[in-house]
C-alpha positions in Angstrom: 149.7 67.4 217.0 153.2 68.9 217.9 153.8 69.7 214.5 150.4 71.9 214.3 151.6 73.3 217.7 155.5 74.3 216.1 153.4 75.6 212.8 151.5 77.8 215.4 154.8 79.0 216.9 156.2 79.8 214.1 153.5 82.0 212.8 153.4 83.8 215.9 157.0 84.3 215.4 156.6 85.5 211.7 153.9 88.2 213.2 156.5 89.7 215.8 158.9 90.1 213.4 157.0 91.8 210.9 155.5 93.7 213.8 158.8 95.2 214.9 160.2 95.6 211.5 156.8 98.0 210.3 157.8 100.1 213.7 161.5 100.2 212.7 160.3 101.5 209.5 158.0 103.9 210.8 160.6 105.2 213.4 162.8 106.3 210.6 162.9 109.6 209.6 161.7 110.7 206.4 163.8 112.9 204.5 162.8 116.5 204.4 162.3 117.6 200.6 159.4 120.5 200.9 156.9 118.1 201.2 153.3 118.1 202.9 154.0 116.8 206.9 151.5 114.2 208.7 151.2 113.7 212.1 153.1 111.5 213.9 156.1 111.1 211.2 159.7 112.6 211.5 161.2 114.6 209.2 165.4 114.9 208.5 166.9 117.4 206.6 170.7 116.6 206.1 172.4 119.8 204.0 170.7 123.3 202.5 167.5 123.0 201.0 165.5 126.6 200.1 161.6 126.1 200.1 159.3 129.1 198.2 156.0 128.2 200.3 155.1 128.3 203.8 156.2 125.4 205.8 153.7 123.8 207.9 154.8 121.6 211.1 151.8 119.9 211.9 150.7 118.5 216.0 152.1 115.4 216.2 155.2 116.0 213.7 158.6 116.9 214.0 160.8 118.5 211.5 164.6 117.9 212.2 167.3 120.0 211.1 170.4 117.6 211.6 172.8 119.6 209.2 172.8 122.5 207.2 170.3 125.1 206.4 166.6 125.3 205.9 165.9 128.3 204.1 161.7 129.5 204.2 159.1 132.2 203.9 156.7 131.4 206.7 156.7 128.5 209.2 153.8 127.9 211.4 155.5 124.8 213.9 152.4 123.2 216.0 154.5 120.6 216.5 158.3 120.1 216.7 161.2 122.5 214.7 164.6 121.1 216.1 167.3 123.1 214.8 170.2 120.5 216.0 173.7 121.5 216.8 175.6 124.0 214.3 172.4 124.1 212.0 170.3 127.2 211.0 167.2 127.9 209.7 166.6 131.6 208.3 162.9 132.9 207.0 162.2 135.4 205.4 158.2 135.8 206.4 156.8 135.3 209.9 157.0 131.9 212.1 154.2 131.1 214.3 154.7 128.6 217.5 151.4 126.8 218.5 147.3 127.8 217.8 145.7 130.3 219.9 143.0 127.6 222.3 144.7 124.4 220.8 145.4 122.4 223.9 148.5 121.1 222.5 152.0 121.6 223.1 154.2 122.6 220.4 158.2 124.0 220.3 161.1 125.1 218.5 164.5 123.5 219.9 167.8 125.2 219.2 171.1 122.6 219.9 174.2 124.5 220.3 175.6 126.9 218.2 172.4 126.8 215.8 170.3 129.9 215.1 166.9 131.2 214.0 167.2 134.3 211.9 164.0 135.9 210.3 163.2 139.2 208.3 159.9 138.7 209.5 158.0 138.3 213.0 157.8 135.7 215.5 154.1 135.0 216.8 154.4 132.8 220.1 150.6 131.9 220.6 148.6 130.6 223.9 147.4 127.1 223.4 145.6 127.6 226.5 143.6 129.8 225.6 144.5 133.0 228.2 145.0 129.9 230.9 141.5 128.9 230.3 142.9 125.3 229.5 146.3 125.1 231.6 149.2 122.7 231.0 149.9 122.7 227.3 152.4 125.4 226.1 154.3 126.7 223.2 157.7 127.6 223.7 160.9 128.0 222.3 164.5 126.1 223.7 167.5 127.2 223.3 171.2 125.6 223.7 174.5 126.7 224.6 175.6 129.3 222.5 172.5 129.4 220.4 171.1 132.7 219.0 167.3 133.5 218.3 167.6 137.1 215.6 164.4 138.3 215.2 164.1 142.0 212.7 160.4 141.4 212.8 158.0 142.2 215.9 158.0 139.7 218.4 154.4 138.8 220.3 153.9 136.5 223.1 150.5 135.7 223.9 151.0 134.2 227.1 150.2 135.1 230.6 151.0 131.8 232.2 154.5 130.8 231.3 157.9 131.9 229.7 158.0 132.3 226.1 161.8 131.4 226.0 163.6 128.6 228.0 167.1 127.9 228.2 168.7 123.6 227.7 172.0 124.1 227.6 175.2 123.8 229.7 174.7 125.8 233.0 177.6 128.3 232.5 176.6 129.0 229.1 174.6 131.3 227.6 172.4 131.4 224.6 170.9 135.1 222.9 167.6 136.0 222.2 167.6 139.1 219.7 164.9 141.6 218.7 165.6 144.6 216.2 161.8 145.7 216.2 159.5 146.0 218.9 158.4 143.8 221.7 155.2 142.8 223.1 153.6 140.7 225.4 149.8 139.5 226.6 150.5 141.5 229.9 150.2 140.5 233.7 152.9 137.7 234.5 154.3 137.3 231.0 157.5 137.0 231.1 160.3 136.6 228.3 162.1 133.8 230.2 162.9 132.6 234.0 166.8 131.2 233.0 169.4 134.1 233.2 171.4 132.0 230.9 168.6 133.6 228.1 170.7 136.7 227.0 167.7 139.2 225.7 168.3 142.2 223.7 165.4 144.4 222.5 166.5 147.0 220.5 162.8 148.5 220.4 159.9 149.3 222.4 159.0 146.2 225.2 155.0 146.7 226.2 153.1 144.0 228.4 156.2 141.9 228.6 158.5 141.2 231.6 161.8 140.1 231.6 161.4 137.6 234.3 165.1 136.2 235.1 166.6 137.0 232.0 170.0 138.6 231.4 167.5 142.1 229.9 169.1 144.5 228.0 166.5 147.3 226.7 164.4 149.0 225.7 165.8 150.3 222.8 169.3 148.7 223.6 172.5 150.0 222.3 175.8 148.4 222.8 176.7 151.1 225.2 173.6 150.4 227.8 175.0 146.8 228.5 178.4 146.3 227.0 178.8 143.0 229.1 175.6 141.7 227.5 175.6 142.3 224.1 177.5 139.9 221.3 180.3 140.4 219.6 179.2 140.4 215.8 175.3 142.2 217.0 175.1 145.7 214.8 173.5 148.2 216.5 171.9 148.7 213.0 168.6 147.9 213.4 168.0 147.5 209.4 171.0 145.1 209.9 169.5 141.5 209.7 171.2 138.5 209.0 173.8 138.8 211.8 173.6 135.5 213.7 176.2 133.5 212.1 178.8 136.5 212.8 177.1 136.2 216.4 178.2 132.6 216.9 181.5 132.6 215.4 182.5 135.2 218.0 181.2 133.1 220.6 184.3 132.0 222.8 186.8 133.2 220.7 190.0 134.7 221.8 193.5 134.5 221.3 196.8 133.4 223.5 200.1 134.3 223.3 203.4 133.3 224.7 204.9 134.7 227.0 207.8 137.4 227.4 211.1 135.4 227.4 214.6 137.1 229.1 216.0 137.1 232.1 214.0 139.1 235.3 214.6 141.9 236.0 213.5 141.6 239.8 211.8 139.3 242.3 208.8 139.5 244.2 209.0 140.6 247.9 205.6 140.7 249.3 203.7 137.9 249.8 199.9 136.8 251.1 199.7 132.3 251.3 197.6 130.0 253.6 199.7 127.4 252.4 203.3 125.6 253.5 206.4 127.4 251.7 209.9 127.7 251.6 211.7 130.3 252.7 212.7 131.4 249.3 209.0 132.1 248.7 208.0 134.6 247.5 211.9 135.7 246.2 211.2 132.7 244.0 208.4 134.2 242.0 209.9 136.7 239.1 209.1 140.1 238.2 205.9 140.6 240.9 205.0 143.2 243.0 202.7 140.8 245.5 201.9 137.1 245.1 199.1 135.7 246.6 198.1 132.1 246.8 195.7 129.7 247.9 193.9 126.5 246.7 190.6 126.9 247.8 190.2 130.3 248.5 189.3 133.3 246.0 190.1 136.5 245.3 187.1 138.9 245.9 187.7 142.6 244.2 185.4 145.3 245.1 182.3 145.4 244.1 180.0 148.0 243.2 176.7 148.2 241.6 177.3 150.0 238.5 179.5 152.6 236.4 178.8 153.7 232.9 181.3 153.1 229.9 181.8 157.0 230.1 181.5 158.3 233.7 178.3 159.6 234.6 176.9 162.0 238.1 175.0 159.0 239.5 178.2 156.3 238.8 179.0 154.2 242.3 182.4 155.5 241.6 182.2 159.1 240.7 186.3 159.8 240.7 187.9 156.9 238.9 191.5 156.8 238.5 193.1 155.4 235.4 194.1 151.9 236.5 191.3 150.8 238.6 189.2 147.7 238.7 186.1 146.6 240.2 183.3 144.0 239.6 180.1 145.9 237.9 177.0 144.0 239.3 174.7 145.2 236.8 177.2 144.6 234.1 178.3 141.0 235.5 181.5 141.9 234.5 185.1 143.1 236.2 185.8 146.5 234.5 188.7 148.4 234.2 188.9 152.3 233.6 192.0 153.5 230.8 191.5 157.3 231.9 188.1 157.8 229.9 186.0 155.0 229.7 185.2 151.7 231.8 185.0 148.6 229.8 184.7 145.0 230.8 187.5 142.4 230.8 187.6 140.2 227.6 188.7 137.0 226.4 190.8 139.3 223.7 194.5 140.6 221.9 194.6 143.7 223.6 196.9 145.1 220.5 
């Protein structure tokens, strides 16, 4: 009798393992060759694969991009696209997120520093059918640093939520880029509600809001929002392909050392909440005023907006070559050389 009872233990033992090594196997990720996807699998693409047909990202399945580049015509994602960190995926037909009346959710996911560059169009469908069937949505996520290039059309369908949602680091930013024109399904549709999303439509915007986006357009130019727009962005609009240029110019800047030698004078003037010596601020060389605090800022003046060339309806309508200010529109401190304003960089300023 207790043998029967440790067979019986045992067998139960053999079925748990089994059990949990078929899930183990079925949690793994299938590797991504430009095959037909099923529902509820995951699918890993690790280097540059290029695939002739239209990709098809079923409900239920998710297609992960963990390095390298996926390469397509069309993609029609009803369920998941990740694009993980420093990975791309370029198309050179349209990509579709979500089915009009579906009822199920479905997404692209940028990680940071990946992009999503297409020749083509980007279709954001409405799953809900115009609201009719609330809470399922179709959206695109992007990272820190991440950029979205779009020299298609862009459409959004939806009246009910943001197309475009930002994941990343709170101080970052990621780009959302459209060379053609814009449209959206009217009343509250809005392009995003994170000011982290940097948009720039370079054509027409109809039935589309900008909700709390960082907006630059319509028909943007480097010139309407010079604090906005990316270093390696042509203002060609024929000009596709520019999102790796984009991300390589992300935080880049240079340092260099400073002047050596001796002073040639001492600072006289000085503004401190803080205990000094006496021989402050004589101590500090080659200043005019030193000002110091540890939990205090510096607030320069601010002013709701001046043009890159000065215009009539500037807040400052005499600059003086020298000046500085903080351009609220701009979200940027500006200085003028004589002719034009133009916002402090991270940059050589040979």
């Amino acid at each position: 009798m207790n043998n029967l009872f440790f067979v019986n233990i045992n067998k139960k033992i053999i079925f748990l393992l089994m059990f949990a090594f078929c899930t183990v196997l079925n949690a793994q990720c299938i590797p991504y060759t430009g095959q037909a996807m099923t529902s509820g699998n995951t699918y890993c693409l690790n280097g540059t694969l290029s695939v002739g047909a239209n990709i098809n990202i079923p409900n239920g399945a998710t297609l992960s991009i963990q390095s390298g580049e996926l390469q397509s015509v069309s993609i029609q994602v009803d369920g998941v696209l990740e694009i993980g960190d420093g990975t791309s995926v370029k198309s050179t037909g349209t990509v579709k997120v979500g089915s009009f009346g579906s009822q199920k959710n479905s997404k692209i996911k940028l990680g940071t520093k990946s992009f999503l560059s297409l020749v083509g169009s980007v279709i954001q469908e409405d799953p809900t059918f115009g609201g009719f069937y609330p809470g399922t949505t179709s959206v695109i996520e992007m990272g820190t640093s991440s950029v979205v290039e779009i020299c298609g059309t862009f459409t959004q369908q939806s009246t009910t939520y943001p197309s475009v949602e930002y994941v990343g680091a709170p101080t970052g930013r990621a780009y959302c880029i459209a060379k053609a024109d814009v449209s959206g399904g009217g009343g509250a549709s809005i392009i995003s509600d994170d000011s982290q999303i940097v948009t720039i439509a370079m054509g027409s915007v109809t039935g589309l809001g900008m909700g709390n986006a960082s907006f630059c357009g319509p028909n943007a130019t480097k010139a309407m929002c010079p604090a906005l727009w990316p270093n390696g962005l042509s203002e060609d609009k024929s000009s596709c392909g520019n999102a790796p240029s984009i991300i390589n110019e992300i935080d880049g800047f240079c340092t260099k050392p400073g002047a050596s030698g001796t002073p040639d004078g001492f600072t006289r003037f000085g503004i401190t909440v803080q205990q000094k010596s006496k021989s402050w601020p004589e101590s500090i060389p080659n200043g005019f005023i030193a000002m110091e605090s540890k939990n205090k800022g510096f607030v320069i003046t601010r002013v709701q907006h001046v043009s890159q060339t000065p215009q009539p309806g500037d807040a400052v309508t005499e600059p003086k070559e020298g000046m500085l200010l903080y351009d609220i529109q701009d979200k940027c401190v500006k200085l003028y050389n004589g002719s034009t304003w133009k916002c402090a960089e991270k940059s050589c300023n040979d």
